[in-house]
N, C-alpha and C positions, 0 to 999 in steps of 0.2 A: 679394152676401151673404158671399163666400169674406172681400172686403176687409172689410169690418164684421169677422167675427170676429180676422180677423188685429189689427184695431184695438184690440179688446178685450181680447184678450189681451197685445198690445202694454202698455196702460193699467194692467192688472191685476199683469204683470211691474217694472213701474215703481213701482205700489204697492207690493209686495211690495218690491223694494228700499229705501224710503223708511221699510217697515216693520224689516224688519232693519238699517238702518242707525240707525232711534230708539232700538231694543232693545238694542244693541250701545253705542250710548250712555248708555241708562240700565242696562245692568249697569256701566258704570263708573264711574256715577254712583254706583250702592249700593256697589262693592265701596270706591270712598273715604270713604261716608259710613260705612259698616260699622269701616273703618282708625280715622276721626276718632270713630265710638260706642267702639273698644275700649282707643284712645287715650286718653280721655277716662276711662276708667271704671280704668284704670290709674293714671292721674292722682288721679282721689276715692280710690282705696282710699289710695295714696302720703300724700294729705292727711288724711283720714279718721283713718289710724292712726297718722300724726306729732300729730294734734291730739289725739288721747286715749291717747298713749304716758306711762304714769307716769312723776316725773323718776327721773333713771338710777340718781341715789343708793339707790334702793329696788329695785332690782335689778339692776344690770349686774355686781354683782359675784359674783351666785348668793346662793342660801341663805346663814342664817351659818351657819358653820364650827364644831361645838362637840364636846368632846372627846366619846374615842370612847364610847356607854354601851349597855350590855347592852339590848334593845326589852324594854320593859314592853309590857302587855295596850294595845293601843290601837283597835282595829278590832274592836268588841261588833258592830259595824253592817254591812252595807251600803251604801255610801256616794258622795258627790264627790270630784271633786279640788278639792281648799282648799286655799289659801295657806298656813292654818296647819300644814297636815303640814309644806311643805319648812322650817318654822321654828324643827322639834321638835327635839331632840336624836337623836333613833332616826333620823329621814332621813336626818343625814351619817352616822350610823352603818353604814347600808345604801348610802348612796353608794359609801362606801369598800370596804365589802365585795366589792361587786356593779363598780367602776373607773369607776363614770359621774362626767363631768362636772359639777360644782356649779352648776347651770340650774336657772331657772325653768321647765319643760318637762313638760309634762302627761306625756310617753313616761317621764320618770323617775319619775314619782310612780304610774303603774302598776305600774313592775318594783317597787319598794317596796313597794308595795301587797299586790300577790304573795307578795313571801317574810316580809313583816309578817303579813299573814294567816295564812299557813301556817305561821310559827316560833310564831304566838303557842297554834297548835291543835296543837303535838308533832307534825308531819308530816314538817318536814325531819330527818332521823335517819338513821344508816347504817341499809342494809337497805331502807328503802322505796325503792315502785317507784314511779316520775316520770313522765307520757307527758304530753308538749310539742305543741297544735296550732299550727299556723302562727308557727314560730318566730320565722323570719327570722333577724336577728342578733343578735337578744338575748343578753346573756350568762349567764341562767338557768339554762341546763343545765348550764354548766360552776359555777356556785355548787352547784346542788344534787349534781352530780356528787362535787362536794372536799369535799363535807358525807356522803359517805359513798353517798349515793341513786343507784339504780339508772335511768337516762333511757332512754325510746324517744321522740327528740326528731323532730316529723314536720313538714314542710310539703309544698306542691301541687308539683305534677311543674313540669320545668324549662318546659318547652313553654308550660301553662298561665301559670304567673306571669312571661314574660317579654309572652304574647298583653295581660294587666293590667296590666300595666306596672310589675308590683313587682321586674322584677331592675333594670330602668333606677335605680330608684329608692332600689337599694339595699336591701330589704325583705324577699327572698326567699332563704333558704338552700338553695343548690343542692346540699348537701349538709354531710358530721360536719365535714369542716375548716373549714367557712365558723363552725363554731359554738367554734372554741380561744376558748380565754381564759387563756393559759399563768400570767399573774398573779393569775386567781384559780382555777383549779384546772393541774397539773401533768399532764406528758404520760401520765405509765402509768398515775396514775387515773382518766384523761378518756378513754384509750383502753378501759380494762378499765370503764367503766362506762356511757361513754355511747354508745348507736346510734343510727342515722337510717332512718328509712322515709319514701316519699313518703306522702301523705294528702289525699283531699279530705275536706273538712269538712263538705261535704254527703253523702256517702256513707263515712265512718267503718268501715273491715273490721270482723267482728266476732271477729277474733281479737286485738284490742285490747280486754285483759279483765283485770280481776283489779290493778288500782293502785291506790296506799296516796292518791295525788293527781294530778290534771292541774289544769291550764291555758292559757290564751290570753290574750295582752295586746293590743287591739283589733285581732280577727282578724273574728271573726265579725259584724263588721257590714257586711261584703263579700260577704259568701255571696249577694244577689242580692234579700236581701226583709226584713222583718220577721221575717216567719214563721219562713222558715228559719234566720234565725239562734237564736232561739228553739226552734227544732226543734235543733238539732245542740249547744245547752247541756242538753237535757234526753238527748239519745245521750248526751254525755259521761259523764252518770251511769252509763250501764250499762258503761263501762269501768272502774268502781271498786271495788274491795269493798265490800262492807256497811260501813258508815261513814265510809268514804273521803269526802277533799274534792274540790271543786273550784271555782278559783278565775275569774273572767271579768272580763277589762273590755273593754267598749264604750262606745259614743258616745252621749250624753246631750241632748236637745233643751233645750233652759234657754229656750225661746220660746217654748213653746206646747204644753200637751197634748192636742191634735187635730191641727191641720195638721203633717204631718212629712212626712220623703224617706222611702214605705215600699218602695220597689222600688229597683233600680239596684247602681251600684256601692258606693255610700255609704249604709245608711239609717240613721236619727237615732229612738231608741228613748227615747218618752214615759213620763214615770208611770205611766199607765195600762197598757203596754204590760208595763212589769215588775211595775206590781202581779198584774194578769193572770196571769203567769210563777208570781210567789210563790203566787197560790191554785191554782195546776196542780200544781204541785210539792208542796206541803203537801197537797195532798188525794192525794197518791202516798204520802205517810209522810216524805218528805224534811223537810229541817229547814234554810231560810234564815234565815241573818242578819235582824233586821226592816232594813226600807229606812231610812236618812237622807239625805234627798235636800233637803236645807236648803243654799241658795247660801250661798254665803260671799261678802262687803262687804270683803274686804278692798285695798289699792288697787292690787296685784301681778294678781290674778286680776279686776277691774274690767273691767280691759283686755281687750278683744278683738280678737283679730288677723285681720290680711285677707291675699285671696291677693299677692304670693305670700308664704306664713306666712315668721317670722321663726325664730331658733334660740332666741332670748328675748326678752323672756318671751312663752309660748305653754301659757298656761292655760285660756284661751277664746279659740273660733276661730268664722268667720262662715264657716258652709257653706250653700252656692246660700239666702242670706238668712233661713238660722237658725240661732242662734248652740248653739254646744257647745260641751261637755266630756266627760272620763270620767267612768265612773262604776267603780265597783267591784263584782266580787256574790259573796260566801260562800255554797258551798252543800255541806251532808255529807248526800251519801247516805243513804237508808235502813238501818238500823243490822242492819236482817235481809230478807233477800230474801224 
């Protein structure tokens, strides 16, 4: 009997190695076929977007260039990023202002957006007071600074956006010096007018109160959900005066108004999601922009770019298999509390 078991277990040990020896081979089998799927999938995007790259004559060389002119009324709406803005005379107007680079680049055409909105609503004026969510390195605060305005410019503690990966990335202002812009605002006005606080954006102090405007240039589609970011444009309001602006852009689904990313690090906000918003807010006494959420055909913004994105053009972009853009959203406060 004692031989029999010893046999068995002999037999069973032997098995047992034949098994971990298969196992061991077919993980090296997945982790090359895994190399050769992401290989492969680097490869398509590589093709993908050299085959539907416009020719370059239509944008390698940025926006045209047109002398400098005062921004008329342009932004009644809420709205996309369109081609046609960077084509306008007001956008190199605000290029040059603001020292951005002449790109096809959806991150310019928000800051644009921003101080287009708000110069067209008498917001930027010496004397008003500015507060900045999730800066990073925009140069916003220092335009609105040298325009006379008051900033309490805030982004996430250092910890937090390095755990995200927004210092890697460049994205995250560790602090007032990371925010100079000596070209467009100067040292003793930027010192005597702009501060810096950390902020999260989902728990907003409430001694952030009383501003003539804020804003965020896609900040809050990070905060973790839908919801929340949703939630933290409607806080925003109660840091304003009575008819105080405030300006948002986030990230726009152009695929689909059902299926979207509503959780995560990235989520991708539907028509529906913002019509939503506007009858939550209007039924508060607030007062949006109405929405134009009309694509724009043009052949600059056609294009949609894959990872890993490009520096231009980068008007529409294909995230985890839905395509986006910004959007933009005007919103003034209730005119009395």
């Amino acid at each position: 009997m004692f031989k029999t078991w010893t046999k068995l277990l002999e037999d069973l040990r032997a098995r047992f190695i034949v098994i971990a020896d298969q196992t061991e081979a077919n993980a090296e089998r997945l982790d090359r076929l895994a190399g050769q799927i992401e290989t492969l999938r680097r490869e398509n995007r590589v093709l993908i977007s050299a085959l539907s790259l416009p020719p370059a004559a239509l944008w390698a060389h940025g926006p045209p260039h047109h002398p400098a002119e005062a921004p008329s009324a342009v932004f009644g709406c809420s709205t996309l990023c369109r081609q046609d803005s960077f084509d306008q005379p007001y956008f190199a107007t605000w290029i040059d202002r603001l020292g951005l680079g002449r790109s096809y680049h959806r991150k310019n055409w928000e800051f644009v957006f921003i101080c287009q909105a708000l110069s067209e609503r008498g917001a930027i004026q010496a004397g008003s007071r500015a507060l900045g969510f999730g800066v990073g390195l925009e140069p916003l605060s220092a335009y609105f600074a040298a325009q006379g305005c008051e900033v309490v410019a805030t982004d996430l503690p250092p910890e937090r956006a390095a755990a995200l990966g927004w210092t890697e990335t460049q994205q995250h202002a560790a602090g007032l010096e990371a925010l100079r812009r000596p070209r467009i605002c100067d040292a003793d006005a930027f010192d005597a007018r702009v501060s810096f606080r950390v902020c999260d954006m989902n728990a907003v102090p409430d001694d952030l109160d009383g501003f003539d405007f804020c804003w965020s240039a896609c900040a809050l589609e990070h905060l973790g959900s839908i919801d929340a970011g949703l939630s933290f444009i409607e806080r925003s309001l109660d840091c304003l005066r009575p008819g105080g602006w405030a300006i948002h852009t986030t990230e726009f689904n152009l695929s689909s108004n059902d299926a979207t990313l509503t959780e995560g690090a990235t989520v991708l906000y539907r028509r529906r999601d913002l019509e939503a918003l506007v009858e939550r807010l209007t039924a508060q006494g607030h007062q949006v922009a109405p929405l134009d959420l009309t694509e724009g055909q043009a052949p600059v913004e056609r294009y949609i770019d894959v990872p890993p994105y490009r520096e231009m053009p980068h008007l529409r972009l294909l995230l985890e298999g839905y395509v986006t853009t910004s959007v933009g959203l005007i919103i003034r406060k209730r005119p009395v509390d």
